[in-house]
C-alpha positions in Angstrom: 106.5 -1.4 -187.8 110.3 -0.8 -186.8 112.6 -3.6 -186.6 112.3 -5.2 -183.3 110.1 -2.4 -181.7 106.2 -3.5 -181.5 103.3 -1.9 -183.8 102.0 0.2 -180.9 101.5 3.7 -180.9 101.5 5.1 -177.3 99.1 8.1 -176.8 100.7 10.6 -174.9 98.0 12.5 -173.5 99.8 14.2 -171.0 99.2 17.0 -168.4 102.5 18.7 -169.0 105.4 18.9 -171.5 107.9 17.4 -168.9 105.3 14.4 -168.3 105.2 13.8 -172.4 108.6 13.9 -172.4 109.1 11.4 -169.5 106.6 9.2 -171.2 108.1 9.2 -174.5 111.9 8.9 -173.7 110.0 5.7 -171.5 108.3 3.9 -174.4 110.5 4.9 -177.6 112.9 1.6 -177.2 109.7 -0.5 -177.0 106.7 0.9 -179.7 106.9 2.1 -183.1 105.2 4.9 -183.0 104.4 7.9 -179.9 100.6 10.0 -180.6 100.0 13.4 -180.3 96.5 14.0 -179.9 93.7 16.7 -179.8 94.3 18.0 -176.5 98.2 18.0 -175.8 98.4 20.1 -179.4 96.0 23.0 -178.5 97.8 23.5 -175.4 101.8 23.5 -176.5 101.0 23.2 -180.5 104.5 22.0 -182.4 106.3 22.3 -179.4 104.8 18.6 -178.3 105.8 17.1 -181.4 108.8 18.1 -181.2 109.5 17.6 -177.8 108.2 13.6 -178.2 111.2 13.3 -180.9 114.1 14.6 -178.5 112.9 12.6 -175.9 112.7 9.6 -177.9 116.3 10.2 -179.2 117.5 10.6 -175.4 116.0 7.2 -175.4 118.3 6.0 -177.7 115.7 5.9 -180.5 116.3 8.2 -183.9 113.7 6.6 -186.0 110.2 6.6 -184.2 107.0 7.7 -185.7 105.2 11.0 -184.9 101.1 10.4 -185.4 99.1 13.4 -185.0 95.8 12.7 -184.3 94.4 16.3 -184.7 90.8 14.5 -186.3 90.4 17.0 -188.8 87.0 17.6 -189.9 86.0 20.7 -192.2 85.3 22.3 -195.6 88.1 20.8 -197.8 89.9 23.8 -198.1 90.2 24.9 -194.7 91.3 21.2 -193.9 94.0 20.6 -197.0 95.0 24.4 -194.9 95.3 22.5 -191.6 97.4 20.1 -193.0 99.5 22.2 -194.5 100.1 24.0 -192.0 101.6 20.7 -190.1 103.9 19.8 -192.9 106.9 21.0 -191.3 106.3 18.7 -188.4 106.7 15.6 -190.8 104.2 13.3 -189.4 104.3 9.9 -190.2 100.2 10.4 -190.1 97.5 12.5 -190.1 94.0 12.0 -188.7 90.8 13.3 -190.3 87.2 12.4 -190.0 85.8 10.0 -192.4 82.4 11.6 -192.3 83.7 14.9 -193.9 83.9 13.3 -197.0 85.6 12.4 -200.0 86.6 15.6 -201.5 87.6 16.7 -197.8 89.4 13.6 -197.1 91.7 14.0 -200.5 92.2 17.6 -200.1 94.1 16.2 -197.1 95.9 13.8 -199.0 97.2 15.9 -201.3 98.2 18.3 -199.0 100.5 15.9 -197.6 101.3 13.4 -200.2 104.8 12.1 -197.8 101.7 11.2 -194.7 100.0 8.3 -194.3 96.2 10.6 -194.2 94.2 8.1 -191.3 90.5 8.3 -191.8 88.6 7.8 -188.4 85.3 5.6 -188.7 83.4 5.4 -185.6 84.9 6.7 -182.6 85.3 3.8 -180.2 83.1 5.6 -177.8 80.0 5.6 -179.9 77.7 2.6 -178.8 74.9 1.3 -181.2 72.6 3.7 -179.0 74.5 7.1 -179.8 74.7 6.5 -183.6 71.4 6.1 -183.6 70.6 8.9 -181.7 73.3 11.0 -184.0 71.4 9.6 -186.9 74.0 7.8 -189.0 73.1 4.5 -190.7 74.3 1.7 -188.6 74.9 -1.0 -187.1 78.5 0.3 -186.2 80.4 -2.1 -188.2 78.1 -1.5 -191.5 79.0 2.4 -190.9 82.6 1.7 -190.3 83.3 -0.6 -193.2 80.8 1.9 -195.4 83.2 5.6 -194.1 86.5 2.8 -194.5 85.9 2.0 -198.5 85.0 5.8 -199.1 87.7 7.6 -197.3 90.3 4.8 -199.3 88.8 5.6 -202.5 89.5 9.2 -201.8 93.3 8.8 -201.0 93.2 8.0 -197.2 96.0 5.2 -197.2 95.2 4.3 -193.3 91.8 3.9 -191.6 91.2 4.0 -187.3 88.4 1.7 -186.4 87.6 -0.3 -183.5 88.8 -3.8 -182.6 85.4 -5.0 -183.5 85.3 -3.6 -186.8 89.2 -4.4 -188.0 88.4 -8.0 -189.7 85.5 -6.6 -191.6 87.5 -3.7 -192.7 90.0 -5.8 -193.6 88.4 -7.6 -196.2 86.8 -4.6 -198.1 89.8 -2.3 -198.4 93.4 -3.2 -200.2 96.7 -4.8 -197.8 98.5 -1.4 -198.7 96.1 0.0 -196.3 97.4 0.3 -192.5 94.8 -0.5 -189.8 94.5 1.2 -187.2 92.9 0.0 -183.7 92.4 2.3 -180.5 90.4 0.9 -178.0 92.7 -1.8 -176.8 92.7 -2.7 -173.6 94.7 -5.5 -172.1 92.8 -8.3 -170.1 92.6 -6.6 -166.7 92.5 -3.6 -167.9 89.2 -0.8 -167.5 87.7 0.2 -170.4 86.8 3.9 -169.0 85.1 5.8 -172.2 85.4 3.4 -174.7 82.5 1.3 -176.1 83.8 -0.9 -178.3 87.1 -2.5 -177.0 90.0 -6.0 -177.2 92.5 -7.0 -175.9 95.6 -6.2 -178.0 96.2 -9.7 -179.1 92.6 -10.5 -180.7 93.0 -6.9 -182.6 96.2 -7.9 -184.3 94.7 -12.1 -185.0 91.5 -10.2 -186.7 94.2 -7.9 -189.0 95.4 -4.3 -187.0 98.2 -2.9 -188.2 99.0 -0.6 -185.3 97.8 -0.4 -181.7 96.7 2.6 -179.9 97.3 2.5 -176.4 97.1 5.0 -173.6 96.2 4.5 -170.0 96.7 0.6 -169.8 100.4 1.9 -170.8 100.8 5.6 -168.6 98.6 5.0 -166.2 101.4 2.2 -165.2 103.7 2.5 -162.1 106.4 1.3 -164.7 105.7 2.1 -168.3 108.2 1.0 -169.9 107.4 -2.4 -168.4 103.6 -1.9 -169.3 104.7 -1.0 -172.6 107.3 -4.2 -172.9 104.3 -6.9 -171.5 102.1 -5.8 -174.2 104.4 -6.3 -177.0 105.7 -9.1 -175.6 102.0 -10.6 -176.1 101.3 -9.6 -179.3 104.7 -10.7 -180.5 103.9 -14.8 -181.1 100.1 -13.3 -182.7 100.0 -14.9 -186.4 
């Protein structure tokens, strides 16, 4: 986490460059960390990245964290490719699918030895139901724990789980390894596609490193303000 900004990584899934910049120059004084995801990078590609940076320096902010959550998920070579071919745009980290494996998951690693490489578990709109149905062992927290310790023996040094499956996680892979908890969603707050949700301050007591947060936070009148409560409510946690 920055020094006296809160480990919260604001998802800027927005319709339009100008909104993403908006966004970002909003929440840079308050989180650690602004997210690039799927969508937002197959429309404007580096351009996003780069555009989150300059807004966050407008807001007065030179050191915040780029994670792009591209959830890579292919033949190791065509993902260690991927990555590379994202180097430039120095992310702090990198998502890729747990269930590609290990050789896949440290082909990404050591494409990008200077990224933290994130290994997504279960997405956190999966219910017991639809793994079943997809036909991976469960329940979910057995499967996430299971995809955690493989993708950390294979170089991932950060894994994204939900809330429900941080503490387990927790306890079956090393300290050095950042946590990382989307589905949060403050009391109050919808839960809209995702299954397995907390509030922000029971997934940092169980052991998240960093919170992923969109619409409770952009969907605000006042982000900024959105973004301020929230850390101001995980601050006192442990």
């Amino acid at each position: 986490m920055k020094p006296n900004r809160a480990p919260i990584a604001v998802a800027l899934d927005a319709p339009n460059l100008d909104t993403l910049r908006s966004w970002a120059q909003a929440v840079a004084p308050v989180v650690s960390t602004l997210k690039v995801g799927l969508e937002v990078f197959c429309r404007d590609g580096a351009i996003a990245v780069i555009a989150a940076r300059e807004a966050a320096r407008a807001g007065g902010v030179e050191d915040i964290e780029l994670f792009l959550d591209l959830k890579l998920h292919d033949i190791p070579a065509t993902v260690a490719g991927a990555a590379g071919a994202v180097a430039h745009l120095e992310p702090a980290i990198l998502t890729v699918h747990a269930a590609g494996g290990a050789a896949m998951i440290e082909a990404a690693a050591l494409a990008l030895p200077n990224t933290r490489i994130a290994a997504v578990t279960v997405l956190t709109s999966i219910d017991e139901e639809t793994l079943t149905s997809i036909g991976m062992a469960g329940p979910s927290i057995e499967a996430a724990v299971r995809l955690a310790v493989l993708a950390t023996n294979a170089g991932a040094r950060a894994v994204v789980c939900s809330p429900r499956e941080v503490s387990a996680i927790r306890a079956a892979v090393g300290a050095d390894i950042t946590l990382i908890t989307p589905g949060v969603r403050p009391v109050g707050s919808a839960a809209g596609d995702q299954k397995r949700v907390a509030t922000p301050e029971q997934a940092i007591a169980d052991g998240a490193d960093l919170l992923v947060i969109g619409r409770p936070i952009t969907g605000a009148a006042d982000i900024a303000h959105a973004a301020l409560d929230i850390a101001r409510s995980i601050a006192s946690v442990n």
